[in-house]
KEKE-89869 format. One record per atom (N, C-alpha, C): residue in three letters; z, x, y. Coordinates in pm, whole numbers, padded with zeros to 5 digits, always signed. Layout:
<sites>
ALAZXY;...
</sites>
This chain:
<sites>
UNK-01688+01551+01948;UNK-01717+01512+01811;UNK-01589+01509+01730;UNK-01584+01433+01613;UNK-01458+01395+01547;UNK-01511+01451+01409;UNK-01435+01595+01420;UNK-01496+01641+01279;UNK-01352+01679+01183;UNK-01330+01626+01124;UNK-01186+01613+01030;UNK-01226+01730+00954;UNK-01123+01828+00915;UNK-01102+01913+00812;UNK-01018+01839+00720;UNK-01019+01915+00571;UNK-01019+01865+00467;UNK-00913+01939+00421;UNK-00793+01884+00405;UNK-00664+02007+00305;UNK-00682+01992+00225;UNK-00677+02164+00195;UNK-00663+02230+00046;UNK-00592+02200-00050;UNK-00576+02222-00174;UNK-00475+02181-00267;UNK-00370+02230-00205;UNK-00388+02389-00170;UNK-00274+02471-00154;UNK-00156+02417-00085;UNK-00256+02353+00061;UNK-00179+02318+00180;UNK-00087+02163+00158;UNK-00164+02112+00086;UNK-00110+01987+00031;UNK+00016+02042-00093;UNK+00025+02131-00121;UNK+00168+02161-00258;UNK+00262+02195-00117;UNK+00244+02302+00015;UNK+00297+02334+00079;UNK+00342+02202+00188;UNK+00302+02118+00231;UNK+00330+01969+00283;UNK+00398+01910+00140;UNK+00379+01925+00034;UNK+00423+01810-00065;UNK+00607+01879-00084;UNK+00576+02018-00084;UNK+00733+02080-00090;UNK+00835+02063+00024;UNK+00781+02052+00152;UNK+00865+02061+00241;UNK+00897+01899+00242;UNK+00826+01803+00264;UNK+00839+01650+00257;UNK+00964+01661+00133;UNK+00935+01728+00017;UNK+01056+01655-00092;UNK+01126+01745-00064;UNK+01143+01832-00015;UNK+01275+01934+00084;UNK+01328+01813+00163;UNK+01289+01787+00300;UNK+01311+01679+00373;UNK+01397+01559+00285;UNK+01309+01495+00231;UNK+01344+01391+00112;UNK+01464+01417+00038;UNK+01495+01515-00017;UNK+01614+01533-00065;UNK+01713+01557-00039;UNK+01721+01637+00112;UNK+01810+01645+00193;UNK+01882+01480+00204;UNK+01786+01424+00272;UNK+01827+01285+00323;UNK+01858+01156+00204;UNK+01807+01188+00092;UNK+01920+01122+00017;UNK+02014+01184-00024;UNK+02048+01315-00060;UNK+02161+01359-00078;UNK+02317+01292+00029;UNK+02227+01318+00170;UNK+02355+01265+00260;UNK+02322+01090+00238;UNK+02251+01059+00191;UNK+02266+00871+00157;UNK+02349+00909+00085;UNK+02370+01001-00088;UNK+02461+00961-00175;UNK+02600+00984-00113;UNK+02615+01048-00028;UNK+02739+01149+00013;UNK+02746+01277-00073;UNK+02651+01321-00112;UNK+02667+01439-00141;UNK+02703+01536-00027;UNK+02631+01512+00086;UNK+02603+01590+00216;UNK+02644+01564+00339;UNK+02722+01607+00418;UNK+02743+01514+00541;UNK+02649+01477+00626;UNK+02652+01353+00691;UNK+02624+01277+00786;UNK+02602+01401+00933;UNK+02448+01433+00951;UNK+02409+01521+01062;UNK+02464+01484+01183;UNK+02549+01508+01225;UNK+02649+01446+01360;UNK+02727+01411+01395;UNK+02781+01373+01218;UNK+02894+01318+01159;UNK+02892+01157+01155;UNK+02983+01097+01144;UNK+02964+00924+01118;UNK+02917+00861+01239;UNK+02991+00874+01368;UNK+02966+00838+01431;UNK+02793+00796+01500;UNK+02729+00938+01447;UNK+02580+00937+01469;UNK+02521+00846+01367;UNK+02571+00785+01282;UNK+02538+00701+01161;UNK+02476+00566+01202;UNK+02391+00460+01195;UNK+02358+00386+01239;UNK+02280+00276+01169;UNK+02303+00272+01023;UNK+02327+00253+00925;UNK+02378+00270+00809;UNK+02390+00168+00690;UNK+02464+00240+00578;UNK+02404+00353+00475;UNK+02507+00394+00455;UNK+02417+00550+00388;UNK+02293+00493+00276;UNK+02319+00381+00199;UNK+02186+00333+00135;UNK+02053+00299+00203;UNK+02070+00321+00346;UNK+01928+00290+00408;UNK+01904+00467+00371;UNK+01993+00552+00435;UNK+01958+00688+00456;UNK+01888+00712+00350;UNK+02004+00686+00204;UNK+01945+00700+00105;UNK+01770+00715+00075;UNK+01746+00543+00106;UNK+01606+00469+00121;UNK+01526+00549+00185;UNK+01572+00587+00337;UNK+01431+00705+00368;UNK+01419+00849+00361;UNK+01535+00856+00274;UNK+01531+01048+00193;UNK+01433+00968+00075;UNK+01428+00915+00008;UNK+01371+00873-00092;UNK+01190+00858-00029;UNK+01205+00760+00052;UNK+01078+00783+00097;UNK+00972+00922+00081;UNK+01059+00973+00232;UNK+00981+01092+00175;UNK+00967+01243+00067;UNK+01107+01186+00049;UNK+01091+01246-00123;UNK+00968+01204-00238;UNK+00910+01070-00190;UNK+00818+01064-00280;UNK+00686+01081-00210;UNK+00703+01041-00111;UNK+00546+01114-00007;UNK+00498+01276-00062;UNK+00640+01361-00061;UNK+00616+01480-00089;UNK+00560+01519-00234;UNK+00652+01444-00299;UNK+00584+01449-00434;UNK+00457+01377-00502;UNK+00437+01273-00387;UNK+00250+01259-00435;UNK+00203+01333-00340;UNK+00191+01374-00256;UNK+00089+01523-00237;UNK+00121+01613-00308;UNK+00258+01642-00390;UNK+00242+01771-00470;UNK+00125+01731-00568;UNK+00126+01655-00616;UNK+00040+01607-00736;UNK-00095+01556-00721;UNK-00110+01514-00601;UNK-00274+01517-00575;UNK-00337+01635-00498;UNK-00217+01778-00449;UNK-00232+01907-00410;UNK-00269+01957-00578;UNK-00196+01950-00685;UNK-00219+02006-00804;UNK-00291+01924-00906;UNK-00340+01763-00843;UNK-00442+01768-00961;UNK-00552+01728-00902;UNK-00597+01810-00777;UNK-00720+01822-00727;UNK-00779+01695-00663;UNK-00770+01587-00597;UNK-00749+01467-00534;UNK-00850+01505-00403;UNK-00936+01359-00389;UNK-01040+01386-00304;UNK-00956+01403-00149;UNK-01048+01357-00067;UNK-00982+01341+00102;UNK-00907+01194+00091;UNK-00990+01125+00017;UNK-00916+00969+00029;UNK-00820+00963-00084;UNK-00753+01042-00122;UNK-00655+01105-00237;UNK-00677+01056-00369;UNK-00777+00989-00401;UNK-00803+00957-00562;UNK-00860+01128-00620;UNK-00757+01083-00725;UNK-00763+01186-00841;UNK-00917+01191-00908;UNK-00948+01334-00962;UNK-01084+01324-01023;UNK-01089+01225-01146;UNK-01232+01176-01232;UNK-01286+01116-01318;UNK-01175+01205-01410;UNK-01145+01326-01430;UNK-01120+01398-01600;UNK-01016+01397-01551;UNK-00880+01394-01455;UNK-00754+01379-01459;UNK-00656+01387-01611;UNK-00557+01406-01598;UNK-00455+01309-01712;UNK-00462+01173-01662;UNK-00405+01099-01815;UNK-00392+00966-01774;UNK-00210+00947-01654;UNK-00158+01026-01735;UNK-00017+01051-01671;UNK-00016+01035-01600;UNK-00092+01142-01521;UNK-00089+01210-01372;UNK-00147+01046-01290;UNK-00236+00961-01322;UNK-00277+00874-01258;UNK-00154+00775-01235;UNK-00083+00725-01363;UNK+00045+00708-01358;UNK+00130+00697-01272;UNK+00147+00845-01261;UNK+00281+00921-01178;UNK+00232+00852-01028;UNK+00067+00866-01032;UNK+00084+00857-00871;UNK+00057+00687-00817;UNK+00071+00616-00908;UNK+00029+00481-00891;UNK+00200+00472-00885;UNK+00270+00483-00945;UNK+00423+00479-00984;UNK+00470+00471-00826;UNK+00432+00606-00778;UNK+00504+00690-00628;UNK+00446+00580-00539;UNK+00311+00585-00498;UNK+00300+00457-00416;UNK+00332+00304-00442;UNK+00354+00236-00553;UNK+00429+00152-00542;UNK+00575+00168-00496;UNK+00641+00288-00534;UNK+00806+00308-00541;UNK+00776+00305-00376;UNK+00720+00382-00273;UNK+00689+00400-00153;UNK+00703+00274-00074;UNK+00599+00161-00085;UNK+00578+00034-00005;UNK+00716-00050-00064;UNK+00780-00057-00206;UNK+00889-00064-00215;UNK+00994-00049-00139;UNK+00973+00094-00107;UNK+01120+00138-00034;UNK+01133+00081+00130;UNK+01025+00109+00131;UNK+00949+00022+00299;UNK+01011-00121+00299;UNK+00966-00197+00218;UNK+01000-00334+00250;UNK+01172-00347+00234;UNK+01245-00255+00108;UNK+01366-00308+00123;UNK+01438-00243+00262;UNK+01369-00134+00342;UNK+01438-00099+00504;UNK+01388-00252+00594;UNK+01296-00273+00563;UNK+01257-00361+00696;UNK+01331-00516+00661;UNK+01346-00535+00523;UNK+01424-00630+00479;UNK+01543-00610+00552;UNK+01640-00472+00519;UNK+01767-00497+00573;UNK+01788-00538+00696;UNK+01708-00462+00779;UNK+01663-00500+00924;UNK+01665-00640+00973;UNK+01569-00711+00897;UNK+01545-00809+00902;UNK+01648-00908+00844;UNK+01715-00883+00753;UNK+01792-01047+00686;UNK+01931-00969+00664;UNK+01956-00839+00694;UNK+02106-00791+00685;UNK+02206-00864+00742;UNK+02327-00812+00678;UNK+02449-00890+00828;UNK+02470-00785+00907;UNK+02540-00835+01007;UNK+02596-00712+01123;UNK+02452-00764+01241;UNK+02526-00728+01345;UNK+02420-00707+01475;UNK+02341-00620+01435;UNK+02231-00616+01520;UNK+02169-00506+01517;UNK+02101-00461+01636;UNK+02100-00307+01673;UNK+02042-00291+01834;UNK+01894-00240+01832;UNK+01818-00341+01837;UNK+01702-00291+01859;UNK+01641-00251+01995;UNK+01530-00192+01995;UNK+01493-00135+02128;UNK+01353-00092+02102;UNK+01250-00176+02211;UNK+01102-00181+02259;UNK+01052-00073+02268;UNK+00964-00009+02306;UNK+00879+00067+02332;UNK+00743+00004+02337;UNK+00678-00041+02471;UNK+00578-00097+02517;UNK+00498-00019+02615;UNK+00393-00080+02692;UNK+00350-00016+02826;UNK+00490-00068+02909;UNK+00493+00041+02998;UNK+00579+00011+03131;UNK+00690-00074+03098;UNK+00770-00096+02984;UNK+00899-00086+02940;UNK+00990+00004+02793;UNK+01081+00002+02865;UNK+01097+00099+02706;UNK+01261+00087+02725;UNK+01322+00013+02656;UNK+01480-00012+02610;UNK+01490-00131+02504;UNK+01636-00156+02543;UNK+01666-00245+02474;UNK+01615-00391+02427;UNK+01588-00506+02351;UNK+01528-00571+02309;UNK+01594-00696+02234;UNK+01540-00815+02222;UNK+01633-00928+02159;UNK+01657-00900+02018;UNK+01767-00954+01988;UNK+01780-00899+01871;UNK+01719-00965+01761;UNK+01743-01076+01787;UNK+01659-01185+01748;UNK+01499-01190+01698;UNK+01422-01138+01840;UNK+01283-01136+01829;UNK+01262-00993+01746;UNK+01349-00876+01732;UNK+01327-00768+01656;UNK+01357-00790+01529;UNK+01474-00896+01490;UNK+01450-00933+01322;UNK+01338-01034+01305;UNK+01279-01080+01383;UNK+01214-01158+01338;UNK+01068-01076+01312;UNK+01037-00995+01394;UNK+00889-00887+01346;UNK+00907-00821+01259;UNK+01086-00805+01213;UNK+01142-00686+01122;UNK+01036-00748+00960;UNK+01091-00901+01000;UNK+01104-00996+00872;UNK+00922-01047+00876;UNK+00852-01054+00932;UNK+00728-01051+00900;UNK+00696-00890+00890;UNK+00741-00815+00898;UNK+00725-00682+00832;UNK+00740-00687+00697;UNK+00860-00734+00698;UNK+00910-00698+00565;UNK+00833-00769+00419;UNK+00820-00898+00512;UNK+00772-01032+00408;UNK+00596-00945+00346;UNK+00538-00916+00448;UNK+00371-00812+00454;UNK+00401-00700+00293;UNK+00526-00649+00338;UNK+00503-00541+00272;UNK+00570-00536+00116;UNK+00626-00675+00139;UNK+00621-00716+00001;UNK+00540-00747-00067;UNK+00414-00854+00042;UNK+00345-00904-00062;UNK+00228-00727-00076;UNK+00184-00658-00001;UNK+00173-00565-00025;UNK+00210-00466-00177;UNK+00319-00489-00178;UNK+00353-00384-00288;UNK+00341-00506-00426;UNK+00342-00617-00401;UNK+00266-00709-00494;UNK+00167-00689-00541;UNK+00114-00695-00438;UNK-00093-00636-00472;UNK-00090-00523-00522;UNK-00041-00387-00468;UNK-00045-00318-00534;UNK-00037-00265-00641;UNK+00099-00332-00685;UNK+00133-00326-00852;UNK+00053-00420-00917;UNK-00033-00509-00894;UNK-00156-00600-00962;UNK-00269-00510-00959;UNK-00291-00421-00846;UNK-00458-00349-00847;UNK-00429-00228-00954;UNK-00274-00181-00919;UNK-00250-00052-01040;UNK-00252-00065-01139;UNK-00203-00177-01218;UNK-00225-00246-01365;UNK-00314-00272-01408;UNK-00410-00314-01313;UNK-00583-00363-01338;UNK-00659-00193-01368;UNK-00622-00103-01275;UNK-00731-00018-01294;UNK-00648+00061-01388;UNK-00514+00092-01394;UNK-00487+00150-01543;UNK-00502+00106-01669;UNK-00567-00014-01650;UNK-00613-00083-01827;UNK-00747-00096-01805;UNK-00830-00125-01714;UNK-00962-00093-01707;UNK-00990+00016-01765;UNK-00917+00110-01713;UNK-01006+00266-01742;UNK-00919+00322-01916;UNK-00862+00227-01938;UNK-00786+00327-02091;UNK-00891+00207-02157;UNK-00979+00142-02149;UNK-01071+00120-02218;UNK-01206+00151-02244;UNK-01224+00251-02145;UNK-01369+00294-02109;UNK-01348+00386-02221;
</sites>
């Protein structure tokens, strides 16, 4: 049987802290605040991608802090009596999120420089065209634009829907 448990607020502030722990680490070493874990050589992009996915989950962490502290169902919508803010904040974070997504898979996809991609399939697993990997990069990327399109259209719709009720 597939019986899902349900996290607590608690456990969700404790996932939302360590994610923007995580998160901040990893843009810090995007800004150069921090060194490069391995040093440059282990580097394998430019520190503004790093940047991009300290940021990521810098904001993953911080919308579970906030749907850990303002009480957010299993499918993470906030209750009916919320702040309006707080609805805000977290419409804000998941747009900034699919954002940050599309401009990695963008670089991927339409950057300069080679790039070494590598498969992971049944019964192969290496290296890969580079070609055919920007090109899934770039229907990635193109998705998750129009994605964060929609999104910022459904967030605008239901934050003026409901400041009229």
């Amino acid at each position: 049987m597939d019986e899902r448990k349900t996290v607590t607020p608690k456990q969700m502030l404790v996932i939302g802290l360590l994610f923007t722990a995580i998160g901040l680490y990893f843009a810090l070493v995007g800004l150069g605040l921090f060194p490069v874990p391995g040093g440059n050589k282990a580097l394998h992009a430019p520190l503004w991608i790093v940047f991009l996915a300290g940021l990521a989950f810098f904001l993953g962490g911080a919308a579970a802090i906030l749907q850990g502290a303002g009480g957010a169902n299993a499918s993470g919508e906030l209750p009916s009596d919320a702040p309006r803010w707080m609805r805000v904040v977290q419409s804000l974070f998941g747009l900034a999120i699919f954002a940050v997504f599309a401009l990695m898979a963008s670089w991927i996809a339409f950057g300069p420089s080679e790039r070494h991609i590598t498969a992971t399939i049944p019964f192969y697993s290496g290296p890969a065209n580079e070609w055919i990997g920007r090109g899934a990069f770039g229907i990635g990327a193109v998705v998750m634009w129009l994605c964060t399109i929609a999104l910022a259209v459904s967030n605008v719709r239901k934050l003026f829907s409901r400041s009229k009720v």
